[in-house]
Gaussian input, Z-matrix of N, CA and C with variables (Angstrom, degrees):
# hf/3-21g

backbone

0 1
 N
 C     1     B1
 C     2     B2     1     A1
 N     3     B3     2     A2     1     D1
 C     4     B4     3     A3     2     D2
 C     5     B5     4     A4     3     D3
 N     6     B6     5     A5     4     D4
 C     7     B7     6     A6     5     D5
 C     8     B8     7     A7     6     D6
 N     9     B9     8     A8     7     D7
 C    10    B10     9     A9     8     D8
 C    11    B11    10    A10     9     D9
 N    12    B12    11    A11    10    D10
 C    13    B13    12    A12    11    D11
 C    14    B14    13    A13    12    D12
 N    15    B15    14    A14    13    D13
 C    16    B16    15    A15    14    D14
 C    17    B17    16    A16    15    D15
 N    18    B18    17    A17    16    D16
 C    19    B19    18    A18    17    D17
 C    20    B20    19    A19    18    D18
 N    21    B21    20    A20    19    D19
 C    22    B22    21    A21    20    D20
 C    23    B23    22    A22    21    D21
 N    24    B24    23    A23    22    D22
 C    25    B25    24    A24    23    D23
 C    26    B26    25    A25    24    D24
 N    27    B27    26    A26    25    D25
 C    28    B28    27    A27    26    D26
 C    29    B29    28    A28    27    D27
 N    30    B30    29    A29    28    D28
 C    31    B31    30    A30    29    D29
 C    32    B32    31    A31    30    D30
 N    33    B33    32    A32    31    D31
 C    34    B34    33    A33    32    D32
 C    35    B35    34    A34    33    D33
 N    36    B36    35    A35    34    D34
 C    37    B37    36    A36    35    D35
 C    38    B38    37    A37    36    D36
 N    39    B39    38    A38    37    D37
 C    40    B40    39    A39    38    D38
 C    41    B41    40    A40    39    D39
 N    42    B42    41    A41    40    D40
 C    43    B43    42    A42    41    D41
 C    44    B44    43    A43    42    D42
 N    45    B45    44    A44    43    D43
 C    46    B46    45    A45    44    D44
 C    47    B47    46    A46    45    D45
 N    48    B48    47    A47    46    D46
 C    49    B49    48    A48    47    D47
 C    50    B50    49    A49    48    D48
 N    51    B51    50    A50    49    D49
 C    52    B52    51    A51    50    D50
 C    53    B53    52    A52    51    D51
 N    54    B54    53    A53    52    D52
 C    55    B55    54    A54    53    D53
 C    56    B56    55    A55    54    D54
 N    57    B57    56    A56    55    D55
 C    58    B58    57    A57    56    D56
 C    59    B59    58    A58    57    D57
 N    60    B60    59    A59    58    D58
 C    61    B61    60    A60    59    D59
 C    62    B62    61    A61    60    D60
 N    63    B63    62    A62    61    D61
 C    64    B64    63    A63    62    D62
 C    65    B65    64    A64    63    D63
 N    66    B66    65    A65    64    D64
 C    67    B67    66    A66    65    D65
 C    68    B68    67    A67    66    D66
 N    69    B69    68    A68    67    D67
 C    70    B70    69    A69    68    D68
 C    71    B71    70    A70    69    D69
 N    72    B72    71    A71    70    D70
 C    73    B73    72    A72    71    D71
 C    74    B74    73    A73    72    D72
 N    75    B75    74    A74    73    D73
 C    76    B76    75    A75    74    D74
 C    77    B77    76    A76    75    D75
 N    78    B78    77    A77    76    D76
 C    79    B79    78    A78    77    D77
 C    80    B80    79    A79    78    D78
 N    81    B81    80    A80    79    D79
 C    82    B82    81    A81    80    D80
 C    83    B83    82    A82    81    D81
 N    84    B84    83    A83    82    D82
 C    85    B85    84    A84    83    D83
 C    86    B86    85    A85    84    D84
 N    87    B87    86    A86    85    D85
 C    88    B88    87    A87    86    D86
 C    89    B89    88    A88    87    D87
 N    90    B90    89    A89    88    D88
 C    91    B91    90    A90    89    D89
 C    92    B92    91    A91    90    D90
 N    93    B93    92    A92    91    D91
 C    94    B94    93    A93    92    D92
 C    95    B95    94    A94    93    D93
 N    96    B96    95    A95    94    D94
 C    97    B97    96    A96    95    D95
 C    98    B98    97    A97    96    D96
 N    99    B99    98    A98    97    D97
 C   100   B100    99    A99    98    D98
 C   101   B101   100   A100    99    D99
 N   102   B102   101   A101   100   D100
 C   103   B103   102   A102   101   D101
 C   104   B104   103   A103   102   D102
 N   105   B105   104   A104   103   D103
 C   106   B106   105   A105   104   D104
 C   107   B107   106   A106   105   D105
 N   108   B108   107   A107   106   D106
 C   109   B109   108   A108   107   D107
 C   110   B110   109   A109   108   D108
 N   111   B111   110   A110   109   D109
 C   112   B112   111   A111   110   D110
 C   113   B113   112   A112   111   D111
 N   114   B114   113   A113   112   D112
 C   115   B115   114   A114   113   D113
 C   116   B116   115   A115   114   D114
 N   117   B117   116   A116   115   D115
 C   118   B118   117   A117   116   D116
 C   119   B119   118   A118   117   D117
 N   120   B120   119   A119   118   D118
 C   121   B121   120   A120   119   D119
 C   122   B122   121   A121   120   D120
 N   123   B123   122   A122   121   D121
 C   124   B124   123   A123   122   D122
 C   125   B125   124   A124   123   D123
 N   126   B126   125   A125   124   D124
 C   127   B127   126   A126   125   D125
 C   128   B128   127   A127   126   D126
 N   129   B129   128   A128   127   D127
 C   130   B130   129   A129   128   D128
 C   131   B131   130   A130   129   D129
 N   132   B132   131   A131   130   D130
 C   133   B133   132   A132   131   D131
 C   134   B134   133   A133   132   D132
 N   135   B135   134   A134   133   D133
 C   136   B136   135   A135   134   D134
 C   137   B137   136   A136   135   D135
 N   138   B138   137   A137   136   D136
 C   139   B139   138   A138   137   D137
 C   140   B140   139   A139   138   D138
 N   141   B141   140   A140   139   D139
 C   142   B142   141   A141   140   D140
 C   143   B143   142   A142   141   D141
 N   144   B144   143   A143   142   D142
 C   145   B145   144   A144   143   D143
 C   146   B146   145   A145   144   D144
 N   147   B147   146   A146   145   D145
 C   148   B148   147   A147   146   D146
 C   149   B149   148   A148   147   D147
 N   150   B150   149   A149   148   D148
 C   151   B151   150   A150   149   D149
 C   152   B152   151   A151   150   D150
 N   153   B153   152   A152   151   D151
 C   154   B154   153   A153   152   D152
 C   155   B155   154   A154   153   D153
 N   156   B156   155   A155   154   D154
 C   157   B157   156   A156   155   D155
 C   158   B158   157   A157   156   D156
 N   159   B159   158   A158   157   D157
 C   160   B160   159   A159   158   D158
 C   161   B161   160   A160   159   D159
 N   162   B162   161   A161   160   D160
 C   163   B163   162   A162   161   D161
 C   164   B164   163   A163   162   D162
 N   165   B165   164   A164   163   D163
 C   166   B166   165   A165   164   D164
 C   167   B167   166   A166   165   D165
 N   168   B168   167   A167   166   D166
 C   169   B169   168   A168   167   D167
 C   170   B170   169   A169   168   D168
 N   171   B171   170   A170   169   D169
 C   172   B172   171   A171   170   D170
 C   173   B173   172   A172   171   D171
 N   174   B174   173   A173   172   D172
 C   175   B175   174   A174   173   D173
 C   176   B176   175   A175   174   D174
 N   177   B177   176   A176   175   D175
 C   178   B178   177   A177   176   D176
 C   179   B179   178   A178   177   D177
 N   180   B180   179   A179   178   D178
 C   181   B181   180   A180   179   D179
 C   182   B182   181   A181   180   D180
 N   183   B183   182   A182   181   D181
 C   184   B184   183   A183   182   D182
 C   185   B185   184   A184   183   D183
 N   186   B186   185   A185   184   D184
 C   187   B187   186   A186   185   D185
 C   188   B188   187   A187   186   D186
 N   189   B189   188   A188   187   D187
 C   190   B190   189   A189   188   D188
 C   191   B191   190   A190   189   D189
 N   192   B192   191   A191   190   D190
 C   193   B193   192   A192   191   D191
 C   194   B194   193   A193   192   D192
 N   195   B195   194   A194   193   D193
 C   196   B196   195   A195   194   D194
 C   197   B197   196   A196   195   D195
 N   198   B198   197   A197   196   D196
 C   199   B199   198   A198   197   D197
 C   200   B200   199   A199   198   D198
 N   201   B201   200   A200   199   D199
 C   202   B202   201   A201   200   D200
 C   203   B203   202   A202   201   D201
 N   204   B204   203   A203   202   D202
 C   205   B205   204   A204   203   D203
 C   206   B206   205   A205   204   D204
 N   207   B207   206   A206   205   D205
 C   208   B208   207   A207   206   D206
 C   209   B209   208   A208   207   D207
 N   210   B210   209   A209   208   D208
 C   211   B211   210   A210   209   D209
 C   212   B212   211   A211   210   D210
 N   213   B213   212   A212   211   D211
 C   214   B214   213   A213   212   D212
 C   215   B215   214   A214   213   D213
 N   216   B216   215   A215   214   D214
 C   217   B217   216   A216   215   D215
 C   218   B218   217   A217   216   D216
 N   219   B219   218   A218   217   D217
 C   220   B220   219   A219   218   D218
 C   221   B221   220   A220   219   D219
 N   222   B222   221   A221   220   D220
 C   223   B223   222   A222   221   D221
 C   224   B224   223   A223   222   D222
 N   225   B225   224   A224   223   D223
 C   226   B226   225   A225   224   D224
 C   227   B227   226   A226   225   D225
 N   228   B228   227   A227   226   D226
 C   229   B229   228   A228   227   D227
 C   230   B230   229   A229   228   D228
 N   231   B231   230   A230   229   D229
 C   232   B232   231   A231   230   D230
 C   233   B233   232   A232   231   D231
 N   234   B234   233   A233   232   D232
 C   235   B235   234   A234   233   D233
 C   236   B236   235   A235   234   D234
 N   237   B237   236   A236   235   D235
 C   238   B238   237   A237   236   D236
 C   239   B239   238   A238   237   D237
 N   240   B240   239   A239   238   D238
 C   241   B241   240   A240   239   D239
 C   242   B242   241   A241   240   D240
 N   243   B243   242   A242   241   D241
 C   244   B244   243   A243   242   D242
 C   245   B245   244   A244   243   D243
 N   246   B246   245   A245   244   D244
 C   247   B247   246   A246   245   D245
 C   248   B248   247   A247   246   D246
 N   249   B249   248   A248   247   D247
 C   250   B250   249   A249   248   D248
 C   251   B251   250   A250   249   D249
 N   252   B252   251   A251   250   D250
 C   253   B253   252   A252   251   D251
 C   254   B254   253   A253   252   D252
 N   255   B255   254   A254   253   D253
 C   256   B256   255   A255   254   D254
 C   257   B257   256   A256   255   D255
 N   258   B258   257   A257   256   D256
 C   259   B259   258   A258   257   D257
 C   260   B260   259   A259   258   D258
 N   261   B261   260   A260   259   D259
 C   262   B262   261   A261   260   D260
 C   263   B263   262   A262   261   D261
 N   264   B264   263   A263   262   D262
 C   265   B265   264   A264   263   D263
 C   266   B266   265   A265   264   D264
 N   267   B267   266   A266   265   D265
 C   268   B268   267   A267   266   D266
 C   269   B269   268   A268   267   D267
 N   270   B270   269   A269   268   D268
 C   271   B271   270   A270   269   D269
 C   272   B272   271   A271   270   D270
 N   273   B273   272   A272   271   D271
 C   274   B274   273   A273   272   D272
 C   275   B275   274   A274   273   D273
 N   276   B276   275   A275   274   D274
 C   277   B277   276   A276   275   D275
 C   278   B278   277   A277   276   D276
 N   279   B279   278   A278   277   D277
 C   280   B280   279   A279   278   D278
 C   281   B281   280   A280   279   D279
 N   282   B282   281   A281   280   D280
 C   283   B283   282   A282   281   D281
 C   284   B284   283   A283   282   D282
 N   285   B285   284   A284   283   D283
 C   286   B286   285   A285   284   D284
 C   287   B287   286   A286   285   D285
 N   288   B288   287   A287   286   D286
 C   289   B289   288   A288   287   D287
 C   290   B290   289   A289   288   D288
 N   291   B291   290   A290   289   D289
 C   292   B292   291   A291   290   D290
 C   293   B293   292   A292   291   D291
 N   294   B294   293   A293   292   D292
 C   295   B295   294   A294   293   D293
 C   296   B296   295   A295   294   D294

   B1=1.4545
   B2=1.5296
   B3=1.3162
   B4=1.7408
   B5=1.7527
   B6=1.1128
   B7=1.9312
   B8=1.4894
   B9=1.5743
   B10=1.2995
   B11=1.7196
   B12=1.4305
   B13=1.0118
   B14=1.8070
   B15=1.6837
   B16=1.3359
   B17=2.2007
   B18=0.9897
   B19=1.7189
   B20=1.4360
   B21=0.9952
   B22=2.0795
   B23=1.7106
   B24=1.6288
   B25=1.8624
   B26=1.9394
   B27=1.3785
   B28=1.6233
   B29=2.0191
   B30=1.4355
   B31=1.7553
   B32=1.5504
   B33=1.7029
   B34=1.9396
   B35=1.4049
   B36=1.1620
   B37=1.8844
   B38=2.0223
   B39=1.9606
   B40=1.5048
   B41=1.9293
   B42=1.6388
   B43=1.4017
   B44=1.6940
   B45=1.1302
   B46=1.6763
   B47=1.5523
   B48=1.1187
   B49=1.5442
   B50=1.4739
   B51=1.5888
   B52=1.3488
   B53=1.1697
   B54=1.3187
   B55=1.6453
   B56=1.7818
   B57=1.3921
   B58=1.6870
   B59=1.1354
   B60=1.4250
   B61=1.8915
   B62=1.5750
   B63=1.0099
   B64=2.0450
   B65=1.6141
   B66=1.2107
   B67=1.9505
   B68=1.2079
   B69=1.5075
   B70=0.8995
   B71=2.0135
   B72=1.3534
   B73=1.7591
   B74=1.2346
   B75=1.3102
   B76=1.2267
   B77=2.0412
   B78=1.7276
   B79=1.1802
   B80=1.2972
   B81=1.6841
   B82=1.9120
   B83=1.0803
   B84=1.0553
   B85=1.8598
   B86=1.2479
   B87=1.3328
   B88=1.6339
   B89=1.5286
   B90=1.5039
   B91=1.4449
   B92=1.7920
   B93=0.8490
   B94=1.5784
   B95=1.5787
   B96=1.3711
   B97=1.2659
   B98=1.9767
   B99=1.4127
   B100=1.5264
   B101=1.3123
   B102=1.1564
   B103=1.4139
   B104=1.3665
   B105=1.2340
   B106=1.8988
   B107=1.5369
   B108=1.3429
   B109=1.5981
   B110=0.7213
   B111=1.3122
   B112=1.7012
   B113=1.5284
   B114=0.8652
   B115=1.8796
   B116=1.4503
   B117=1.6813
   B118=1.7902
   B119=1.9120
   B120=1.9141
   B121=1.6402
   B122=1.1823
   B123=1.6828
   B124=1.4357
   B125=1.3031
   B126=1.3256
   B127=1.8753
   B128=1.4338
   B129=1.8101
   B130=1.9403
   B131=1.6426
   B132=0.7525
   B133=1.7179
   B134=1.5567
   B135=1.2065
   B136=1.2931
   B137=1.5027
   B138=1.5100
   B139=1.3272
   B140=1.5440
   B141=1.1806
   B142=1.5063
   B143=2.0931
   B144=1.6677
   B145=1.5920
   B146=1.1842
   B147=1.4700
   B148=1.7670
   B149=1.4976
   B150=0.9903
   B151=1.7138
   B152=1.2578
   B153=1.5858
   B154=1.4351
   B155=2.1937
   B156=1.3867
   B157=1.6607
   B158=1.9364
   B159=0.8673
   B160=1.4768
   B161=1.5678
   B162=1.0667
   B163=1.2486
   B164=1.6594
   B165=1.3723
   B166=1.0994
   B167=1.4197
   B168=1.4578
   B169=1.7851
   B170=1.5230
   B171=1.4109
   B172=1.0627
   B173=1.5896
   B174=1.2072
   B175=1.3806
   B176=1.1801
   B177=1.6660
   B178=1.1899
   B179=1.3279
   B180=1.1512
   B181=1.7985
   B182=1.2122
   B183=1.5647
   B184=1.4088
   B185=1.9795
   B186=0.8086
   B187=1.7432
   B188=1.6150
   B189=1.0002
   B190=1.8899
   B191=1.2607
   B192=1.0486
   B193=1.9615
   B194=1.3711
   B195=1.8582
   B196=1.0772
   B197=1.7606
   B198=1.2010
   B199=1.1675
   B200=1.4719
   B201=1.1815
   B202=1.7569
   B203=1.2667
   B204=1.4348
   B205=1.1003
   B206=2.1611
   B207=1.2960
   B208=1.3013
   B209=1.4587
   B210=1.4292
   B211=1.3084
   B212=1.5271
   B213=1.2134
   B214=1.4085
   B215=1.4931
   B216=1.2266
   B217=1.3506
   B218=1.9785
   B219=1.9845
   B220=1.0370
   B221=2.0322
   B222=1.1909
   B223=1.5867
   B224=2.1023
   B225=1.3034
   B226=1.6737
   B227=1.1153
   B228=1.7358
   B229=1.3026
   B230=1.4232
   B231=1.6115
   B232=1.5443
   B233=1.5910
   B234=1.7976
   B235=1.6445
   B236=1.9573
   B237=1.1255
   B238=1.6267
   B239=1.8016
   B240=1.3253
   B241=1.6204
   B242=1.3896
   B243=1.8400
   B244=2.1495
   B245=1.5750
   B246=1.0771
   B247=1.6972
   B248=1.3079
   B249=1.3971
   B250=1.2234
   B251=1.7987
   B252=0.4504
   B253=1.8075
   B254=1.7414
   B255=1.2651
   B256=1.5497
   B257=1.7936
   B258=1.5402
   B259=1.6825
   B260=1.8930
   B261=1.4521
   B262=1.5726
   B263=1.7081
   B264=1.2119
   B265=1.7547
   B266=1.7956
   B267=1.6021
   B268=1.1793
   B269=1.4938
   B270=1.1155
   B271=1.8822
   B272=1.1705
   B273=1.7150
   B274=1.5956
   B275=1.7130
   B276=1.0857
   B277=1.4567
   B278=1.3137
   B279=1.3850
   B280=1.3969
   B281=1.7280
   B282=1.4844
   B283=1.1614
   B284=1.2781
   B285=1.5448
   B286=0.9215
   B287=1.8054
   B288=1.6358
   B289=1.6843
   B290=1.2327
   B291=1.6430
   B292=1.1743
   B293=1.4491
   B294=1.7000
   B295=1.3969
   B296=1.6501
   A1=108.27
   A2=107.68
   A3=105.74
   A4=106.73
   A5=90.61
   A6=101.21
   A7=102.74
   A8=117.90
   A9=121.40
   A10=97.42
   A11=138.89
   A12=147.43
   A13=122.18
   A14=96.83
   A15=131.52
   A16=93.38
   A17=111.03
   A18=120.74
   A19=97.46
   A20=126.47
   A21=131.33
   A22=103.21
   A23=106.34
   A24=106.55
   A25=72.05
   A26=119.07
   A27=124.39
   A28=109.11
   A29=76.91
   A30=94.56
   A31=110.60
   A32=115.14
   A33=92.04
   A34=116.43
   A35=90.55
   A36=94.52
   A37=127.23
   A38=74.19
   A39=116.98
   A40=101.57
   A41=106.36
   A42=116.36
   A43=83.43
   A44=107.09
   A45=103.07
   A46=124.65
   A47=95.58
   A48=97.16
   A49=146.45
   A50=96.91
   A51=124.18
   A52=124.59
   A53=120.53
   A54=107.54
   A55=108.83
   A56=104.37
   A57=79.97
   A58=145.79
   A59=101.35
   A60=137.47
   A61=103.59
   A62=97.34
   A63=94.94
   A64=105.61
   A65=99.44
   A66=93.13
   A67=122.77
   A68=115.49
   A69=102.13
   A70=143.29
   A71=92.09
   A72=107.56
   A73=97.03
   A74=141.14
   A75=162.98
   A76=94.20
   A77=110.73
   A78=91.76
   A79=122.82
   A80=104.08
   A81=95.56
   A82=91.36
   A83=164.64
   A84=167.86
   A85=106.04
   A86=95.12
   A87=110.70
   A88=114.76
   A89=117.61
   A90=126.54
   A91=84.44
   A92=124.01
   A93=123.24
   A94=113.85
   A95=112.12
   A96=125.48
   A97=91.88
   A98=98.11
   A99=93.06
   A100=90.72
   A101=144.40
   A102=135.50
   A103=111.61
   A104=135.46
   A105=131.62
   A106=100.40
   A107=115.00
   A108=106.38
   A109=148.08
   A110=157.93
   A111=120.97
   A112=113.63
   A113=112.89
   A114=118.13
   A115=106.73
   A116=101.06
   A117=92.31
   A118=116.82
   A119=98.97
   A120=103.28
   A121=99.22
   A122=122.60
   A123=126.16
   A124=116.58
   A125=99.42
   A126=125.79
   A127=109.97
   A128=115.98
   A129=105.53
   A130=106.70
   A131=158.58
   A132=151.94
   A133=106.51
   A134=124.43
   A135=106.77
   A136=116.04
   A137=127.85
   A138=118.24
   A139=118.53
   A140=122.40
   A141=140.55
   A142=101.65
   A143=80.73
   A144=103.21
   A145=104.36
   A146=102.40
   A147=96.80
   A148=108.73
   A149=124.96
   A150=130.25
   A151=113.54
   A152=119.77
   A153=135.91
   A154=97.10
   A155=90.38
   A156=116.16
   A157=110.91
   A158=112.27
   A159=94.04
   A160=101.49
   A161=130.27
   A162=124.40
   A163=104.15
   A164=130.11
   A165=145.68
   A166=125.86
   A167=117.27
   A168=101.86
   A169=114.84
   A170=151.85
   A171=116.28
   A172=134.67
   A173=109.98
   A174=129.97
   A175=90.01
   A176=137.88
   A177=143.12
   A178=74.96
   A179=142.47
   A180=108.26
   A181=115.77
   A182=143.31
   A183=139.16
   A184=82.90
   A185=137.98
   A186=118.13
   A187=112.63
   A188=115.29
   A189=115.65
   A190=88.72
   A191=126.92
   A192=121.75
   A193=103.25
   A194=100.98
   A195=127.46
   A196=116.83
   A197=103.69
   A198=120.39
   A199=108.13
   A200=141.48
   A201=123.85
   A202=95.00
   A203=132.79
   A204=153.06
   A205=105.22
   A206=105.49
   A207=116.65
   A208=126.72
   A209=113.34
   A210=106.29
   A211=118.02
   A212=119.37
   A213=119.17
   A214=102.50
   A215=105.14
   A216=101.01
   A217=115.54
   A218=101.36
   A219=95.35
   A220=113.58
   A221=102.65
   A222=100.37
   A223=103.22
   A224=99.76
   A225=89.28
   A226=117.07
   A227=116.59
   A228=109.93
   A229=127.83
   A230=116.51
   A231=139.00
   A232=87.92
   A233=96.69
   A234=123.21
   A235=108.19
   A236=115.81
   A237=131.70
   A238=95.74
   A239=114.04
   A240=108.77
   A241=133.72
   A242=74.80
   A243=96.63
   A244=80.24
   A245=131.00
   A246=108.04
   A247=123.71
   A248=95.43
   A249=118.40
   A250=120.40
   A251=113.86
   A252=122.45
   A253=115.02
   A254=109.30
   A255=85.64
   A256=113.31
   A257=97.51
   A258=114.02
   A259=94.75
   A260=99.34
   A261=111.34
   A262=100.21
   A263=117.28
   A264=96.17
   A265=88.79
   A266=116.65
   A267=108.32
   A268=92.57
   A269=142.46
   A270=135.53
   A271=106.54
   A272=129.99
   A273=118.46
   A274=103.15
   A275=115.40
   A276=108.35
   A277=119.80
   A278=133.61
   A279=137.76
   A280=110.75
   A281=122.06
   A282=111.33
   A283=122.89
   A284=132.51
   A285=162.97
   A286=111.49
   A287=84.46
   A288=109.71
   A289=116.70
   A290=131.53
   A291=117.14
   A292=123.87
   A293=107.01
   A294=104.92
   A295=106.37
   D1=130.45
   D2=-176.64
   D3=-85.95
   D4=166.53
   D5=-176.12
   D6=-47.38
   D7=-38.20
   D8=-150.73
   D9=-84.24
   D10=-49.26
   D11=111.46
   D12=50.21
   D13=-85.89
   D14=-161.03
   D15=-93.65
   D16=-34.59
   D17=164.19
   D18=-68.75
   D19=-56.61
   D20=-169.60
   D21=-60.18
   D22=-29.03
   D23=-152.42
   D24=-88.67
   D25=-45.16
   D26=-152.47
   D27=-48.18
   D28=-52.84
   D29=-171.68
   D30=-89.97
   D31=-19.04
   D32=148.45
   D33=-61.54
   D34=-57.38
   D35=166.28
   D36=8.89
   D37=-85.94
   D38=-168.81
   D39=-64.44
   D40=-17.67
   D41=-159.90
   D42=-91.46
   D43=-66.21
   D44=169.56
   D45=-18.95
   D46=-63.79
   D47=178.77
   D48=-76.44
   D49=-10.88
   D50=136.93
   D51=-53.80
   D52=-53.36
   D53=-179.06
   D54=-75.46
   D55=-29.43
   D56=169.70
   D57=-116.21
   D58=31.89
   D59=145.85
   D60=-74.64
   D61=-27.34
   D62=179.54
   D63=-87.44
   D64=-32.97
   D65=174.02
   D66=-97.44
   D67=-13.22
   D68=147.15
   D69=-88.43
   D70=4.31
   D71=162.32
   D72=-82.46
   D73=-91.89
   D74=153.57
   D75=56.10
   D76=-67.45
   D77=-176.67
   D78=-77.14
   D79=-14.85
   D80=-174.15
   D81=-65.37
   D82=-98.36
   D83=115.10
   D84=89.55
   D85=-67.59
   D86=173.21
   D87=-45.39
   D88=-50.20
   D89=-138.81
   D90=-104.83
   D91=-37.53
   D92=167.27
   D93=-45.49
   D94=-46.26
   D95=-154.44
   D96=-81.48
   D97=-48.48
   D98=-154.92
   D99=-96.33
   D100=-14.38
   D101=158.17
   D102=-69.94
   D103=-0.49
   D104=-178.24
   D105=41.57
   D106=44.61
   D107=136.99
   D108=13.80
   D109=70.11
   D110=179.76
   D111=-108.70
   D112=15.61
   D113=179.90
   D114=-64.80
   D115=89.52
   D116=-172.09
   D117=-47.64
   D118=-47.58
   D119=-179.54
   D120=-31.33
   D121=-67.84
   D122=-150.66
   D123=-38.28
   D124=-67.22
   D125=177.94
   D126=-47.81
   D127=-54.14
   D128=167.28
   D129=-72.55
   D130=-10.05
   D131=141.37
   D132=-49.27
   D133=-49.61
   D134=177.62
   D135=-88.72
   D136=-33.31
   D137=159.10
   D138=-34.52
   D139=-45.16
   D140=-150.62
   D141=-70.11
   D142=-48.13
   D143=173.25
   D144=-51.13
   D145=-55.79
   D146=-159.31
   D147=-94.70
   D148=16.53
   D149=150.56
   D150=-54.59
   D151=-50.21
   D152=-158.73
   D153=-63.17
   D154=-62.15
   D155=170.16
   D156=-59.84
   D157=10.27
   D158=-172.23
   D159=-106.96
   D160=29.81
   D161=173.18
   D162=-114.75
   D163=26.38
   D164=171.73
   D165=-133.34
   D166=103.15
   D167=-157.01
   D168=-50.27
   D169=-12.71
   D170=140.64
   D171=-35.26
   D172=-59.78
   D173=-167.00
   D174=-49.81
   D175=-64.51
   D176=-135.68
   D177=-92.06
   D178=-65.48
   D179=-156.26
   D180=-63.37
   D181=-18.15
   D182=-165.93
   D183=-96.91
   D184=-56.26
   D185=174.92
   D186=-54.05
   D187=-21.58
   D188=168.85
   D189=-73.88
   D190=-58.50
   D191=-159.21
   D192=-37.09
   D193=-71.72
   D194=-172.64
   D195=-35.73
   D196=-73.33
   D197=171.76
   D198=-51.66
   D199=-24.60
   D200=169.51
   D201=-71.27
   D202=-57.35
   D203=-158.77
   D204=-52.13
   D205=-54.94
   D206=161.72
   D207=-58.46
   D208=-39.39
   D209=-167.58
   D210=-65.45
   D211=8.83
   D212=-167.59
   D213=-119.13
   D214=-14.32
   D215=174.56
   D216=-99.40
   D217=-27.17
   D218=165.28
   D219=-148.56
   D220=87.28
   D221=-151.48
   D222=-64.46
   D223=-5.04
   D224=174.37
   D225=-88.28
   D226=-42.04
   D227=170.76
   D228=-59.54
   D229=-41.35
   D230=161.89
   D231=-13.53
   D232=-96.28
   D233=-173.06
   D234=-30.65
   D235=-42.64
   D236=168.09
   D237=-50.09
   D238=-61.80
   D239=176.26
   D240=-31.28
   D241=-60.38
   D242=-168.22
   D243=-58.84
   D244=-51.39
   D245=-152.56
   D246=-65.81
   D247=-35.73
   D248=158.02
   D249=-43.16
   D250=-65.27
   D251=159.13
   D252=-56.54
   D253=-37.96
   D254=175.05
   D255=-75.56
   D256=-29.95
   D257=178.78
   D258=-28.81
   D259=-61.81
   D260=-140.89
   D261=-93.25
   D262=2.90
   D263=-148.94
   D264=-153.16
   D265=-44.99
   D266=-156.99
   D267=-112.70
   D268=31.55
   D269=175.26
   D270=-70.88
   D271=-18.53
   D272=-173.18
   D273=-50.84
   D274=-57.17
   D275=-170.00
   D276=-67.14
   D277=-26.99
   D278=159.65
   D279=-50.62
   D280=-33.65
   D281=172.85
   D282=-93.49
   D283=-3.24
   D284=170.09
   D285=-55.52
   D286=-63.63
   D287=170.71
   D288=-61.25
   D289=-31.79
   D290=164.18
   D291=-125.73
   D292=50.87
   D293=152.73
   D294=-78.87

């Protein structure tokens, strides 16, 4: 198996387990949303989760949910999220911007 190979097998892998960290959030998400929640811990415990998962458009749409869903209950921490997510997931274009 070549180097390139054993990197290709690593990150299907890592892709795997993203999607089923995303299905498995998927119903708390749900049940937060349609139950009107308000347990801030709850909601940053599961944001936190789905940071890890958000680099997979599942992942990323149930942390969009979430996060609309939050911001009304807490729009600093919300805004604390998004950044949080661009930190980890969205910097291509920040480096982009300053080549």
């Amino acid at each position: 198996m070549s180097e390139f190979e054993g990197i290709r097998e690593l990150a299907a892998s890592l892709n795997a387990l993203h999607r089923q960290m995303a299905a498995a959030c998927a119903p708390s998400v749900e049940d937060i949303i349609r139950s009107r929640t308000r347990d801030q811990r709850q909601i940053e415990h599961l944001l936190d989760r789905l940071l890890d998962c958000a680099c997979i458009p599942e992942g990323l749409a149930l942390f969009r949910s979430l996060c609309r869903y939050y911001y009304y209950l807490n729009p600093a921490a919300t805004a604390d999220y998004i950044g949080a997510y661009r930190k980890m997931w969205d910097n291509d274009d920040t480096e982009e911007a300053n080549a």
